[in-house]
C-alpha positions as CSV (number, residue, x, y, z in Angstrom):
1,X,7.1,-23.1,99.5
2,X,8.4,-24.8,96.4
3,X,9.4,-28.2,95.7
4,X,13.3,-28.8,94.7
5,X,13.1,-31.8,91.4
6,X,14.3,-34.3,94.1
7,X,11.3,-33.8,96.7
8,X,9.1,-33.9,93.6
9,X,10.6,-37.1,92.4
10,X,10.6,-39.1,95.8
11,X,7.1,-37.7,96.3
12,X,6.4,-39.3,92.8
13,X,7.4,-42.5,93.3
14,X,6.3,-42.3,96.7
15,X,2.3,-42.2,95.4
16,X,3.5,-45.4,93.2
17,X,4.9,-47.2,95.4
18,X,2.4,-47.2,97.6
19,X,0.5,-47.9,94.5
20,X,2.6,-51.0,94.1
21,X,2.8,-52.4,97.4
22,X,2.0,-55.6,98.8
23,X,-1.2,-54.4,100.7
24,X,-2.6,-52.5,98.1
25,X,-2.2,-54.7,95.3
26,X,-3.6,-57.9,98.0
27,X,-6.7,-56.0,99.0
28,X,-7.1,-54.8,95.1
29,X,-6.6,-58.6,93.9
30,X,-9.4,-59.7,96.6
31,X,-11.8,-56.9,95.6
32,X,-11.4,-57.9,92.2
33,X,-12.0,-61.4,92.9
34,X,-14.8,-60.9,95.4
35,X,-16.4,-58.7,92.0
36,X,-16.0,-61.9,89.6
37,X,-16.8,-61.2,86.1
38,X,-15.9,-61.6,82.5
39,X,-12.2,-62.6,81.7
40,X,-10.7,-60.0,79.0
41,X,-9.4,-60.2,75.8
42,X,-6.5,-62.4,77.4
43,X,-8.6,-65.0,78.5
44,X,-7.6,-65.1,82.1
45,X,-10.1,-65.5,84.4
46,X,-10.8,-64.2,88.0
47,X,-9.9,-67.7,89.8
48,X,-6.3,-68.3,87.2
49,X,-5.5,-65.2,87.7
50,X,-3.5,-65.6,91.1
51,X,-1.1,-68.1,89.5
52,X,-0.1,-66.1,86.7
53,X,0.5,-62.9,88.9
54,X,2.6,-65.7,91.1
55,X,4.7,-66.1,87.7
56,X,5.0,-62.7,85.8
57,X,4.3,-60.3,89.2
58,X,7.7,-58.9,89.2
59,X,8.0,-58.4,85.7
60,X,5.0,-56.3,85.4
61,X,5.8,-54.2,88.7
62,X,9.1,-53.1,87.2
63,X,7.5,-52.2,83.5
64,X,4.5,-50.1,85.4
65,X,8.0,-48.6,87.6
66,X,9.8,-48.0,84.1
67,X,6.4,-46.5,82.4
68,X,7.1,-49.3,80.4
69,X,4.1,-51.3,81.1
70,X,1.1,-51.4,78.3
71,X,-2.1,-52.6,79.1
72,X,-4.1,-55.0,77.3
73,X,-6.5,-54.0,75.0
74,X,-10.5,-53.9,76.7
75,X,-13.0,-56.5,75.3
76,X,-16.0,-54.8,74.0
77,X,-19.2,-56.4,75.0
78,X,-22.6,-54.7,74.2
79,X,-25.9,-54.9,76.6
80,X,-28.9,-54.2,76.1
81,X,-31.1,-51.1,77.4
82,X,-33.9,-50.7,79.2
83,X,-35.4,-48.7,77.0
84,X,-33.9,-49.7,74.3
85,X,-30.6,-49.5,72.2
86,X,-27.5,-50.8,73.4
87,X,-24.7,-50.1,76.2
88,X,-21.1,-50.5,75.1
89,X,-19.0,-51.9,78.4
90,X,-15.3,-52.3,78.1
91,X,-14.1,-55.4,80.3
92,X,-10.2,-55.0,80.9
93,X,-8.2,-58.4,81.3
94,X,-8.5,-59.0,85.0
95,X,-4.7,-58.3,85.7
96,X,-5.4,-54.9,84.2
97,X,-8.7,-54.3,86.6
98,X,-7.1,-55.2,89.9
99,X,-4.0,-52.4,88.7
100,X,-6.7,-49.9,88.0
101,X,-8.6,-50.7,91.3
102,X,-5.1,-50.5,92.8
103,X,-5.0,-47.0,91.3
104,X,-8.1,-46.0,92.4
105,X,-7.7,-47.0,95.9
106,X,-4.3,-44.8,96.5
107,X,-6.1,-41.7,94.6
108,X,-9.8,-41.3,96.2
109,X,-8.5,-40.2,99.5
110,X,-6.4,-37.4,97.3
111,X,-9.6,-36.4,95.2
112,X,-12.2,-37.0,97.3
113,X,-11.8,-33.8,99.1
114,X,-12.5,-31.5,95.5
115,X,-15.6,-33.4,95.0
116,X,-18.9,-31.5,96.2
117,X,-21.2,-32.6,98.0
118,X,-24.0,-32.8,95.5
119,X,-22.0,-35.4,93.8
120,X,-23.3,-38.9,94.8
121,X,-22.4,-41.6,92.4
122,X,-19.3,-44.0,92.9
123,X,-18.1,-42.4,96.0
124,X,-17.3,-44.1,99.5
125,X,-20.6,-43.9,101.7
126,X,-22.7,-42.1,99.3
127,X,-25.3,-43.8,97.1
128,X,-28.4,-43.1,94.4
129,X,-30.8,-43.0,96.9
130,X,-29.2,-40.0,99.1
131,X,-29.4,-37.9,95.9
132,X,-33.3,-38.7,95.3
133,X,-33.6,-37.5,98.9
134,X,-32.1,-34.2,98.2
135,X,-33.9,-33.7,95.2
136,X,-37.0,-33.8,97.5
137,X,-35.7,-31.2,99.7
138,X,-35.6,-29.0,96.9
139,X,-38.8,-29.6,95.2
140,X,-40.4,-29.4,98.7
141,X,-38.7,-25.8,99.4
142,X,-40.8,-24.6,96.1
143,X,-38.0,-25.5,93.4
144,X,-40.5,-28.0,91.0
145,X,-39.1,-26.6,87.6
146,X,-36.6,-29.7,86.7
147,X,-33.2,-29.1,84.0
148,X,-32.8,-32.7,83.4
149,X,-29.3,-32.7,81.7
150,X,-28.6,-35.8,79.5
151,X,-25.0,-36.0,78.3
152,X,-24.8,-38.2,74.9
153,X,-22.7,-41.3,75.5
154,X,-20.7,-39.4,78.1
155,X,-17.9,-42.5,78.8
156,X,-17.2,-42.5,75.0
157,X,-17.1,-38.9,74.4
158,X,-14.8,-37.8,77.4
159,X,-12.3,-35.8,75.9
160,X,-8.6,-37.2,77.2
161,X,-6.7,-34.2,77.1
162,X,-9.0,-32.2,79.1
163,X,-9.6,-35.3,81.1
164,X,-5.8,-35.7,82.1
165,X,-5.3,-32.0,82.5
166,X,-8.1,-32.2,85.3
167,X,-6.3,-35.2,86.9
168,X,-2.8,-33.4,87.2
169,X,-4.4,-30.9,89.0
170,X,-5.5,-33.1,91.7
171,X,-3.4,-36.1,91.7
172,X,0.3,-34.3,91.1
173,X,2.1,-37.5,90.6
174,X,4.1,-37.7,86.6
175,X,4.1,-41.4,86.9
176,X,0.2,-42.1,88.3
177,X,-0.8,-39.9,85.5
178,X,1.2,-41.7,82.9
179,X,-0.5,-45.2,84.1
180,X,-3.8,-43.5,83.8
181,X,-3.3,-42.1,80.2
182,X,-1.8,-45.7,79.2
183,X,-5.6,-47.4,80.5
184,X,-7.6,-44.6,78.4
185,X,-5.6,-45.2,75.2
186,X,-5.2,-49.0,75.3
187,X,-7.6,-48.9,72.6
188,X,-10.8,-52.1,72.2
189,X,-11.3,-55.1,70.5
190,X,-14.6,-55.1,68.8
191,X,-15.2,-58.5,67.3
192,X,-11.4,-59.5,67.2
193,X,-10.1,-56.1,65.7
194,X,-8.4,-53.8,67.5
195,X,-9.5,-50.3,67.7
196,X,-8.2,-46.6,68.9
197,X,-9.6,-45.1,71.7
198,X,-8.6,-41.7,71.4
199,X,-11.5,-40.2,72.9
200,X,-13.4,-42.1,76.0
201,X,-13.0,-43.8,79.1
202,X,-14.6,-47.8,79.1
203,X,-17.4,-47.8,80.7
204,X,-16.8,-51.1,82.6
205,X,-13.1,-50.2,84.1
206,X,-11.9,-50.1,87.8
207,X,-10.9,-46.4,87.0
208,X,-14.0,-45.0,84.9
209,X,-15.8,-44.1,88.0
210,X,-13.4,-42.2,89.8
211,X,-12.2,-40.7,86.5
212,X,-15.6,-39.3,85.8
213,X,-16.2,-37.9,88.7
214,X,-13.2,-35.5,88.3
215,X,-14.1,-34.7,84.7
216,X,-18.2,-33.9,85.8
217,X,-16.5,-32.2,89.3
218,X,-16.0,-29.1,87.2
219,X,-19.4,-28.9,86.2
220,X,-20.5,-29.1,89.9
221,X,-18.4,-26.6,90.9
222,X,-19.7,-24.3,87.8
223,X,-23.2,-24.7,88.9
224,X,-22.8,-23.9,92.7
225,X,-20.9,-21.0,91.8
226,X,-24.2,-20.0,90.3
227,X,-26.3,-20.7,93.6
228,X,-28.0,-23.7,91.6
229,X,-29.9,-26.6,93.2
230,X,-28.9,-29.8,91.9
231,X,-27.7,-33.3,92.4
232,X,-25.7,-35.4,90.6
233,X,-25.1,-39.3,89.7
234,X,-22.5,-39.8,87.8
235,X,-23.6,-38.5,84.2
236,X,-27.4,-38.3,85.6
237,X,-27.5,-34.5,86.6
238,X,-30.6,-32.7,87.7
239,X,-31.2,-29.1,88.3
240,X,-34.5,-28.0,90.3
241,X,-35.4,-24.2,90.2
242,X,-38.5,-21.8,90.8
243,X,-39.7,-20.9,87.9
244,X,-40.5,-22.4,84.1
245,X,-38.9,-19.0,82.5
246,X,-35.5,-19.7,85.0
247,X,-35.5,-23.7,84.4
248,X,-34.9,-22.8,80.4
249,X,-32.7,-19.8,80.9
250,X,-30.7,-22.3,83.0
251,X,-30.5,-25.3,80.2
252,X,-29.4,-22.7,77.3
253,X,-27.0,-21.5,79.3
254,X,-25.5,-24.8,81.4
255,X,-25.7,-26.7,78.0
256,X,-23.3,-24.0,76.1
257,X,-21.5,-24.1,79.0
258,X,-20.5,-28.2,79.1
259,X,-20.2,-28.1,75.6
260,X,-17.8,-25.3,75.7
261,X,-15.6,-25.5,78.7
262,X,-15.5,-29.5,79.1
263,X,-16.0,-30.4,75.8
264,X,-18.6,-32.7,75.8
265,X,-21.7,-33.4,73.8
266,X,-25.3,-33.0,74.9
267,X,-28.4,-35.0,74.2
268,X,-30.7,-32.4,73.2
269,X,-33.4,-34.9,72.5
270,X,-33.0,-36.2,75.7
271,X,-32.0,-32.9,78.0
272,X,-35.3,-30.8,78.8
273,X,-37.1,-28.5,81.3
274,X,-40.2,-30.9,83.0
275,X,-41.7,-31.3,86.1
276,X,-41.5,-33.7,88.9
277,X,-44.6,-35.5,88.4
278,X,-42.8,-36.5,84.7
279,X,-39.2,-37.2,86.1
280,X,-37.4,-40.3,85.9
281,X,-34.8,-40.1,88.0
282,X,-32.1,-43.0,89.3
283,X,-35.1,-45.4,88.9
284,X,-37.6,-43.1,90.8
285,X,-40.8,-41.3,90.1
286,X,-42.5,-38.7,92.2
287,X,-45.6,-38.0,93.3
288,X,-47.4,-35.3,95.2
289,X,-49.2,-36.0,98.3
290,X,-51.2,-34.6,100.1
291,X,-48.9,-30.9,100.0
292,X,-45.8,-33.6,100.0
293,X,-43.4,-34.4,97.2
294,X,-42.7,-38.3,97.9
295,X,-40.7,-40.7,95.8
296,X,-42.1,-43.5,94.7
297,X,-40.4,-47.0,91.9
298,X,-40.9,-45.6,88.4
299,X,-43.3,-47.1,86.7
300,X,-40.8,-48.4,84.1
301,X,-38.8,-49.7,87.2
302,X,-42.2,-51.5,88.8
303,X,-42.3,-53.4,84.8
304,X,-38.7,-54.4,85.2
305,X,-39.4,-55.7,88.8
306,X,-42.5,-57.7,87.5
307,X,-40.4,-59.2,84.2
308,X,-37.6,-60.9,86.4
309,X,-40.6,-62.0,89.0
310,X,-41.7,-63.6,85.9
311,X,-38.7,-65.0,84.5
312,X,-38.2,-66.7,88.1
313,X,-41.4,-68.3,88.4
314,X,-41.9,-69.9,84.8
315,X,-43.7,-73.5,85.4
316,X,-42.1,-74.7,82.6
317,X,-37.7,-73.6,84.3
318,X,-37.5,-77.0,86.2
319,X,-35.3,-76.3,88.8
320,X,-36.0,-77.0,92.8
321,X,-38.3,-75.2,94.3
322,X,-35.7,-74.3,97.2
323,X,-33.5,-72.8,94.6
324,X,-36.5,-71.2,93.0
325,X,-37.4,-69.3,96.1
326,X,-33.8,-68.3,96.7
327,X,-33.3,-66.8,93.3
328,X,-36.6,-65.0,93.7
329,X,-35.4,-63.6,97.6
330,X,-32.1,-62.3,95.6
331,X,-34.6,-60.2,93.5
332,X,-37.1,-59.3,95.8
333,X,-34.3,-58.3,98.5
334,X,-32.6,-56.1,96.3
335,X,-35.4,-54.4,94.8
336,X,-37.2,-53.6,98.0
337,X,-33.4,-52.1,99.6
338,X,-32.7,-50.4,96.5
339,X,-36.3,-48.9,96.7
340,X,-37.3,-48.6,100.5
341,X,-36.8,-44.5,100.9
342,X,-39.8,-44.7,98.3
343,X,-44.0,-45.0,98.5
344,X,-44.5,-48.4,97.0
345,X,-47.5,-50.4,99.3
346,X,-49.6,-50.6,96.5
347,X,-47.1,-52.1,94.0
348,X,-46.1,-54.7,96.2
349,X,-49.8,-55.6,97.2
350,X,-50.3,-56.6,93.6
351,X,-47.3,-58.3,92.5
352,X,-47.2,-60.2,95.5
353,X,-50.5,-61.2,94.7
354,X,-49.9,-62.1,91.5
355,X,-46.3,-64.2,92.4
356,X,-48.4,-66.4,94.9
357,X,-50.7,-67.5,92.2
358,X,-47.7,-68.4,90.0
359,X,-45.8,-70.2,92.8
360,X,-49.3,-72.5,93.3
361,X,-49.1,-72.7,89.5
362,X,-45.7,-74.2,89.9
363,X,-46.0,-76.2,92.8
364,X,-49.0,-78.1,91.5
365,X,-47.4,-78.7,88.3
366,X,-44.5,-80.3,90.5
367,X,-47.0,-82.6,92.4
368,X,-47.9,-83.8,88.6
369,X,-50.4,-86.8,89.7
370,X,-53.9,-86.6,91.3
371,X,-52.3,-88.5,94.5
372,X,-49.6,-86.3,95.1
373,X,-52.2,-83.1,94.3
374,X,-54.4,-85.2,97.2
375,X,-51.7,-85.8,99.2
376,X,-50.7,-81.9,99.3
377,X,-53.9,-80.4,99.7
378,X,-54.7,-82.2,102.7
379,X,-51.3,-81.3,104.1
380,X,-52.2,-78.0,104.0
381,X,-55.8,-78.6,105.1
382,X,-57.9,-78.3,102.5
383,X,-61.4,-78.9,102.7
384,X,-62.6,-82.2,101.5
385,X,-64.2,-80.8,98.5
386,X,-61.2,-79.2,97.0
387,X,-58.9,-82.3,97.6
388,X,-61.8,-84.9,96.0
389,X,-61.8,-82.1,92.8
390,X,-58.5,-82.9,92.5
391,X,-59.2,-86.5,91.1
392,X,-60.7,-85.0,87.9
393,X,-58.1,-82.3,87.0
């Protein structure tokens, strides 16, 4: 049954106002908030930002209503990489992120359904560690030939047009789309000049998420219509086969394929047939045990662990040592959670060996004189010898 152009239109502005309304912007302003950050190139920050949508609200809703509305301009900051090189983020002015969180938060109940379930990144109740867990399934059912597919600088390479075409598909809504196009061309300011973004989605934005999840969907649904075994994160994607001879028939082929039909470039530096035992993978490595693949912190992730442990337990950062410990929980907390589905005893035997004997290091730096060093030892019941050698430190 078709749609007459008047059902189309009130379904239209249907989608935007619900977009608009008073709930959905609230609970998109608190998210925003709750989120913090960076203020954009406007210079509004997260807490002033409730007294200027008090003042020009109603002026903006009726430009967005109009298509009128353009938005500001991202502020292009650059962090560094792990492993080197540099990560280009976008930060939109915070009016801007809490319209495209808005946006987001009407649309993922409409795209969620097209997404497969192999995908895992940025979607409600799914997370990084549910696809290292399916990876395991597969390299545990024999499949230990790994296609790890690295797409090069996939947020700033996303082609729009095919990008927007992919959206209308799903989302069906003139105006939404519109809105959309508006936040992928509202161009960056790199060191106070303003430049064209013709190609790319900010990394950084409310809506890059959610956006590249449709535009990598299509891949998915390429490689299950081949009866593939993979997982995805985002732009990590992983394919695990049977055989060394399959795993390169299957790069060629997938790489010619993305580069073809979605337009987007491939690291080919980077994108390579290995197996598990070399895999980096959403932070893990894996290991074989016993006749068991098990996951396990990379070792590059282990370093990074050990660096911030380090960084929070200087001698010479004089700050309490209540706060010290609290900053260190923060670390420890979310490493271990981020990391618990993996093997990691061992690791945490040794660095939590090696944190102690900074934290003494510390503390007896803090009790500074031999009386206070006295004092303390014998607190914690030291033998007489130990508190007496003390005196000549």
């Amino acid at each position: 049954m078709h749609e007459s152009k008047g059902e189309r239109e009130t379904s239209m502005s249907q989608l935007m106002e619900e977009i608009l309304s008073r709930e959905n912007m609230t609970l998109a302003y608190k998210k925003v908030r709750a989120n913090k950050g960076a203020s954009g190139v406007d210079g509004i920050s997260v807490d002033e930002v409730h007294e200027y949508l008090k003042e020009n609200w109603a002026s903006i809703k009726e430009r967005i209503q109009k298509r009128k509305y353009r938005p500001q301009p991202v502020l292009r900051v650059e962090t560094p990489k792990p492993a080197g090189g540099v990560r280009k983020l976008g930060i939109p002015s915070v009016v801007d992120r809490i319209i495209e969180q808005a946006i987001v938060q009407v649309i993922t109940p409409i795209v969620e359904p097209h997404f497969s379930d192999y995908s895992y990144g940025f979607r409600p109740g799914r997370r990084a560690q549910q696809a290292v867990i399916k990876l395991l399934e597969y390299l545990n059912d024999g499949y230990t030939y790994i296609v790890d597919i690295d797409l090069e600088k996939f947020f700033d390479n996303v082609p729009q047009d095919k990008l927007m075409t992919l959206v209308g598909k799903i989302v069906k809504d003139p105006d939404t789309e519109s809105l959309i196009s508006k936040y992928l061309k509202a161009g960056v300011m790199v060191k106070g000049k303003y430049e064209a973004t013709n190609v790319g989605t900010p990394q950084g934005g409310n809506l890059s998420p959610i956006l590249s999840n449709i535009m990598l969907n299509e891949l998915d649904r390429e490689l299950e219509a081949r009866g593939l075994n993979f997982v995805r994160y985002a732009d990590d994607c992983i394919i695990a086969v049977g055989s060394s001879a399959a795993a390169n028939r299957v790069m060629n082929s997938i790489v010619k394929w993305i580069e073809r039909k979605l337009g987007l470039k491939v690291n080919m530096t980077k994108t390579k047939v290995t197996k598990p035992s070399r895999l980096k993978y959403l932070g893990f490595g894996f290991v074989k045990m016993g006749d068991k693949w098990e996951a396990r912190p990379h070792q590059d992730s282990v370093m990074n662990f050990e660096r911030k442990l380090k960084k929070q337990s200087k001698r010479s950062w004089s700050i309490s040592m209540s706060e010290r410990i609290q900053r260190l929980n923060w670390v420890i907390r979310g490493w271990i959670n981020y990391f618990r589905i993996g093997k990691m005893k061992t690791h945490l035997t040794r660095i939590d060996g090696r944190l102690r004997t900074r934290m003494r290091i510390v503390i007896w730096k803090q009790w500074k004189t031999s009386q206070k060093r006295h004092w303390g030892l014998r607190k914690l019941g030291a033998p007489e010898w130990m508190r007496n050698s003390c005196w000549v430190w």
